[in-house]
Backbone bond lengths (Angstrom), bond angles and torsions (degrees), N, CA, C in turn:
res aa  C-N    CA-C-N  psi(-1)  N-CA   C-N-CA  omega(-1)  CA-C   N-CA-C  phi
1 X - - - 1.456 - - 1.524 109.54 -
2 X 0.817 121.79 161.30 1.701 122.62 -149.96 1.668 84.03 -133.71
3 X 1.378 106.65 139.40 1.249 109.02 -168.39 1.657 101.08 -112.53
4 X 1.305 119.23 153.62 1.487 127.32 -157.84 1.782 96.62 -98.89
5 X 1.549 105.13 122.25 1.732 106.64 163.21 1.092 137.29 -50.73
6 X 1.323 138.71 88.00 1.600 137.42 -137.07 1.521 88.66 -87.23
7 X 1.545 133.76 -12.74 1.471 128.72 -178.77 1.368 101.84 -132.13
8 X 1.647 123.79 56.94 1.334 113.41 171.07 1.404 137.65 -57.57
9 X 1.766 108.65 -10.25 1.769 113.70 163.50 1.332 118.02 -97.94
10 X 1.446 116.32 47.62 2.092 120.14 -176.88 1.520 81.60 -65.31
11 X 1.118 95.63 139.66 1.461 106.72 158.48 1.547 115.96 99.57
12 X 1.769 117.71 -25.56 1.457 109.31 -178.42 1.461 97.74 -98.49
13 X 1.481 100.74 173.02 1.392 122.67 170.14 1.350 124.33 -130.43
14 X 1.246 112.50 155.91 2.068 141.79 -144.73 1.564 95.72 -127.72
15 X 1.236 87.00 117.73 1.879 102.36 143.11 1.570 125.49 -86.69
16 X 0.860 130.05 91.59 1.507 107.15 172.58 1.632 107.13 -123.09
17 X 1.918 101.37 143.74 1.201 107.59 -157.84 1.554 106.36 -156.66
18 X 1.972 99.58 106.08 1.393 96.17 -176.46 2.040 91.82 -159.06
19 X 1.390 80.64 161.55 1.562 93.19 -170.33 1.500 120.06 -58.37
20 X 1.701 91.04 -28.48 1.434 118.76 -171.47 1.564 131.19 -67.28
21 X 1.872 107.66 52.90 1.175 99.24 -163.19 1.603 139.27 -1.69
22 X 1.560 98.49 -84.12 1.692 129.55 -176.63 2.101 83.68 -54.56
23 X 0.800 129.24 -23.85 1.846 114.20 -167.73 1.905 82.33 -94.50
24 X 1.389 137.03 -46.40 1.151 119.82 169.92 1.515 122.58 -41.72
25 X 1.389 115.33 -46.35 1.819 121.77 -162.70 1.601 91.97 -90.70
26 X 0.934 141.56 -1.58 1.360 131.22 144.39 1.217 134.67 -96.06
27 X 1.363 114.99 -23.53 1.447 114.00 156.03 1.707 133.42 -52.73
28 X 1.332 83.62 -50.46 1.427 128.13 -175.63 1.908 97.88 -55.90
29 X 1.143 106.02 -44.98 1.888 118.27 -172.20 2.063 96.46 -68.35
30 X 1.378 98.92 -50.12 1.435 110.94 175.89 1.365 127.56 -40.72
31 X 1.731 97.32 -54.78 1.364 104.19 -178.40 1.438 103.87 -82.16
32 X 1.302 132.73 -23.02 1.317 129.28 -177.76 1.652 120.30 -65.71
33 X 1.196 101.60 -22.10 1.557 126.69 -166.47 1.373 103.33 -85.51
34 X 1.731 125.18 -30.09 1.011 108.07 157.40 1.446 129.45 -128.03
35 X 1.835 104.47 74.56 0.801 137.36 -169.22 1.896 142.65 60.78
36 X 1.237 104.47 -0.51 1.736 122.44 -175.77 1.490 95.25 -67.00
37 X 1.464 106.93 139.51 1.401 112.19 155.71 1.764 102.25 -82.23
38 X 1.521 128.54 131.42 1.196 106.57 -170.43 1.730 94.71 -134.12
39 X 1.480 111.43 129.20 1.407 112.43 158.12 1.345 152.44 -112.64
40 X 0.887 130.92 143.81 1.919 119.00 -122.27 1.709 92.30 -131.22
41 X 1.724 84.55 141.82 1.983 97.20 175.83 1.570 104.57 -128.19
42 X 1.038 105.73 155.52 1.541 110.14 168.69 1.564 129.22 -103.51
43 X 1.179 113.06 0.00 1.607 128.48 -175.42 1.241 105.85 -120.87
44 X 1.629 123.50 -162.51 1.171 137.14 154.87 1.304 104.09 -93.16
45 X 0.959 131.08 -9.09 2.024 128.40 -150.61 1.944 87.63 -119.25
46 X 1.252 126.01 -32.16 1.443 133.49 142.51 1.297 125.44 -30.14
47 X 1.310 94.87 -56.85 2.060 122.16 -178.37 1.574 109.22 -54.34
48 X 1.444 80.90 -60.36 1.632 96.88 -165.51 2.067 108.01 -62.25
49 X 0.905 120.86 -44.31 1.460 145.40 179.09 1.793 94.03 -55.55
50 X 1.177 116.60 -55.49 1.686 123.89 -169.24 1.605 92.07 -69.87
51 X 1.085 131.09 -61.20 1.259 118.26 171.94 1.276 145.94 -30.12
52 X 1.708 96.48 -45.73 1.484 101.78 172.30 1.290 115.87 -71.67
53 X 1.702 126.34 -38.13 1.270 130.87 -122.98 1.424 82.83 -105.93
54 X 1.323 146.86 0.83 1.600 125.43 162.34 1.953 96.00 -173.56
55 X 1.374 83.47 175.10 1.610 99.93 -174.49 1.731 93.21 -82.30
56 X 1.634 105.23 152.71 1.395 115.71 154.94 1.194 94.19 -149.75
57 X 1.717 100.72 178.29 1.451 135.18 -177.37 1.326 109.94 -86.05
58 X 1.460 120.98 -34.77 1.596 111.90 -172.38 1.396 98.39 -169.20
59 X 1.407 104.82 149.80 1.330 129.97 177.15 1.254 121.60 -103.46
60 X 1.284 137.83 116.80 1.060 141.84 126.65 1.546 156.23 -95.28
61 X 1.255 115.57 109.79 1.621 130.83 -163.91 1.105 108.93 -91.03
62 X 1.518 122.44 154.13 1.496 132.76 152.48 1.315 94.87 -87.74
63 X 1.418 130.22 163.30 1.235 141.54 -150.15 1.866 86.41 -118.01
64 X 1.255 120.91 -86.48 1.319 106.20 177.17 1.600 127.94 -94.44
65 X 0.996 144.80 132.48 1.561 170.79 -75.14 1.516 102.97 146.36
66 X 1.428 117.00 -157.19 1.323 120.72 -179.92 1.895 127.29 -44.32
67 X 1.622 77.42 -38.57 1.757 92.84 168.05 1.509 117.10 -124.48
68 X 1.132 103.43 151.15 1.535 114.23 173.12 1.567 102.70 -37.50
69 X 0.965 138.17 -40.65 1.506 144.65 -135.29 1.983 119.53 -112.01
70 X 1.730 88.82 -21.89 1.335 113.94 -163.25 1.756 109.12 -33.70
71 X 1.482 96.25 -60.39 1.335 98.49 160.74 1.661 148.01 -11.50
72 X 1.777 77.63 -88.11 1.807 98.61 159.84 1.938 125.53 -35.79
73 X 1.500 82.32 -42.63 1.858 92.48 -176.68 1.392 110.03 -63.84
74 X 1.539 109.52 -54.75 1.369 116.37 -177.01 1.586 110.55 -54.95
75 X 0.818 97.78 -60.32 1.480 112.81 164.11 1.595 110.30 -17.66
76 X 1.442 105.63 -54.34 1.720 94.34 -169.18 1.924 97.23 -98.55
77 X 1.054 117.48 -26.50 1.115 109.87 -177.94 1.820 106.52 -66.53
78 X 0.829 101.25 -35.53 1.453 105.46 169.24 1.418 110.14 -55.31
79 X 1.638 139.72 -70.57 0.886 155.97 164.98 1.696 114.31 -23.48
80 X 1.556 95.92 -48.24 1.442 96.13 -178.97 1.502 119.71 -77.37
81 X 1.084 100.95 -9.90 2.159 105.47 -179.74 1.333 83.94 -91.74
82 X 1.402 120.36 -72.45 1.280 120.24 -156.81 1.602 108.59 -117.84
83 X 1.470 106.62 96.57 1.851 114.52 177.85 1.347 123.06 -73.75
84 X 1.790 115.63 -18.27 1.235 134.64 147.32 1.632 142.30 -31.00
85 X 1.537 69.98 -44.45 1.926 100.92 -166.51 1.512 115.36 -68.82
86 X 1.410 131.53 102.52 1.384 110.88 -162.44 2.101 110.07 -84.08
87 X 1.338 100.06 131.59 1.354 94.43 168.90 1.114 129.10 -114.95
88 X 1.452 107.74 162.35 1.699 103.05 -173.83 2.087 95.09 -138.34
89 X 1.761 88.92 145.32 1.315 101.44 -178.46 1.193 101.61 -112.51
90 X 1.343 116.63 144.08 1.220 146.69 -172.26 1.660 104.89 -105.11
91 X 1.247 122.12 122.21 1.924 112.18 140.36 1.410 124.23 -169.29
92 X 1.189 113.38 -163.97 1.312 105.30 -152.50 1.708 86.01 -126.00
93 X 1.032 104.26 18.79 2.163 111.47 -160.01 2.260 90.28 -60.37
94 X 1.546 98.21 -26.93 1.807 77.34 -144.31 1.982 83.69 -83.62
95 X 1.321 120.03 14.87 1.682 110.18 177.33 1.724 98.23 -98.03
96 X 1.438 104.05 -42.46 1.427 122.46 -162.99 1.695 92.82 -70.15
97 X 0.998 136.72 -41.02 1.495 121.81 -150.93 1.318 113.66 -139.79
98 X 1.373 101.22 -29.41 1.982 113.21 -179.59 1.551 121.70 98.85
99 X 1.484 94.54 -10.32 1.729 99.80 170.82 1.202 109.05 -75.68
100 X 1.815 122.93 121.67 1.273 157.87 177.27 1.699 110.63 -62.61
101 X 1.140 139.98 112.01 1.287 141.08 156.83 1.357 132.02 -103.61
102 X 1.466 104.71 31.58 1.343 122.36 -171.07 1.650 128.67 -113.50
103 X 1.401 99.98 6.25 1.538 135.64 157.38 0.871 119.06 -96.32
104 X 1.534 125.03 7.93 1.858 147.04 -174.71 1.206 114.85 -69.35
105 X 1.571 115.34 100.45 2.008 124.36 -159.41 1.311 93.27 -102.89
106 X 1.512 106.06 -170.76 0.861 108.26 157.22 1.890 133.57 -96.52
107 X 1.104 84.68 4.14 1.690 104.75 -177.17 1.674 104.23 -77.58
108 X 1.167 119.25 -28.74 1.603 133.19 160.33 1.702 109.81 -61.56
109 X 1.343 106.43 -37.26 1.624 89.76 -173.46 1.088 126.93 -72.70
110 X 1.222 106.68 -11.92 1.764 124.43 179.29 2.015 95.96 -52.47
111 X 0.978 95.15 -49.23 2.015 102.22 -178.49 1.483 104.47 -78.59
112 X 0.999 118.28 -32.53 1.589 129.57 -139.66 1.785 82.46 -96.38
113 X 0.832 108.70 -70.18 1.655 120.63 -161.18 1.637 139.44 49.98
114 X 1.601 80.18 44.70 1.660 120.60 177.30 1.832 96.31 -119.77
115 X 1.516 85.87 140.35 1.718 102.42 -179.97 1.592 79.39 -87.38
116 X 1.026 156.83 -117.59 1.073 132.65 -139.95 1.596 111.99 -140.00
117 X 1.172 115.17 174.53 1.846 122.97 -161.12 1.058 112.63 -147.13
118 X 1.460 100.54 125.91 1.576 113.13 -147.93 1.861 93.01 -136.64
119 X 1.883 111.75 148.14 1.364 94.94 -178.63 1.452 108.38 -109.80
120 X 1.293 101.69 152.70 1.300 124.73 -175.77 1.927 118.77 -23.91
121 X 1.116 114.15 -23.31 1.142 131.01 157.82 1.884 117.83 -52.92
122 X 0.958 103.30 -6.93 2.021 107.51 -166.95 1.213 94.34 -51.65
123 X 1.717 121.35 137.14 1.392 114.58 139.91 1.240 128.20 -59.42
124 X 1.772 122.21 160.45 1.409 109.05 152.28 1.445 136.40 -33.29
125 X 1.481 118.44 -49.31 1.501 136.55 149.60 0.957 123.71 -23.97
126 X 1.682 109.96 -61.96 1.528 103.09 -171.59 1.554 120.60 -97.20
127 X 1.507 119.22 -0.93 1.505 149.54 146.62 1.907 85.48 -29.95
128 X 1.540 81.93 -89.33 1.480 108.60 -172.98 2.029 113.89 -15.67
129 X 1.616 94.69 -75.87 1.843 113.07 171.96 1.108 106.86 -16.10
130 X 1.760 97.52 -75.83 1.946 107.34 -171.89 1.208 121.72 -66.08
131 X 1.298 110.80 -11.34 1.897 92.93 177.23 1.582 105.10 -104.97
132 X 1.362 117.45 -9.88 1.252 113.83 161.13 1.816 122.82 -78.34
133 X 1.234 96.05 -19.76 1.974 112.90 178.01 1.661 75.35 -84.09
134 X 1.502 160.04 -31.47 1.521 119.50 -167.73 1.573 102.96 -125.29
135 X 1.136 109.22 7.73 1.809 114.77 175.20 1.569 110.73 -152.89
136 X 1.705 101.22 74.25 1.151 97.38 -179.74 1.340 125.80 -67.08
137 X 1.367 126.22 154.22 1.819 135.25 173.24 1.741 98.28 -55.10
């Protein structure tokens, strides 16, 4: 029986970047668990700084931060160093406000320039799915 890699990303590295302390130190446990070295901002001006200052494997944003938008930006600034790099947005917009992101194509990402956006609600599991559907083993 072939035993399953409980840290199949040893070796890559995580952005993750949200205002949301306590939603950082659990994210952060998630991605660590399966294996990412991951380093974490709390702003957009955090975000932006983690970006420059080394290569990673994947991005993850909170969508709003200081601005409604914080997200989105990182999002492309990310995209634009690294177009490779798959990212994923995080938020909590559809409890807070009622706007739906669950009609989220790909004909949106062209603006969006997030591989995909997921709400703050994700299981570990389904964390897990999507970053394996955009960075396969």
């Amino acid at each position: 029986m072939m035993q399953e890699n409980k840290m199949p990303y040893a070796g890559k590295k995580a952005i993750l970047v949200d205002d949301d302390h306590d939603f950082v130190d659990i994210f952060k446990i998630y991605l660590e668990n399966m294996g990412f070295s991951v380093n974490t901002g709390y702003s957009h001006e955090e975000g932006e700084k983690l970006i420059f200052e080394e290569k990673y494997d994947i991005a993850v944003f909170d969508l709003m931060m200081e601005k409604a938008d914080s997200g989105f930006v990182l999002s492309y600034v990310s995209k634009k160093k690294n177009p490779d790099v798959p990212v994923l947005v995080i938020t909590s917009v559809t409890a807070s406000t009622g706007l739906r992101f669950d009609n989220y194509n790909k004909e949106k990402c062209v603006w969006v320039k997030a591989d995909e956006i997921l709400d703050k609600n994700v299981r570990p599991e389904q964390l897990r799915w999507v970053i394996e559907k955009h960075l396969p083993l």
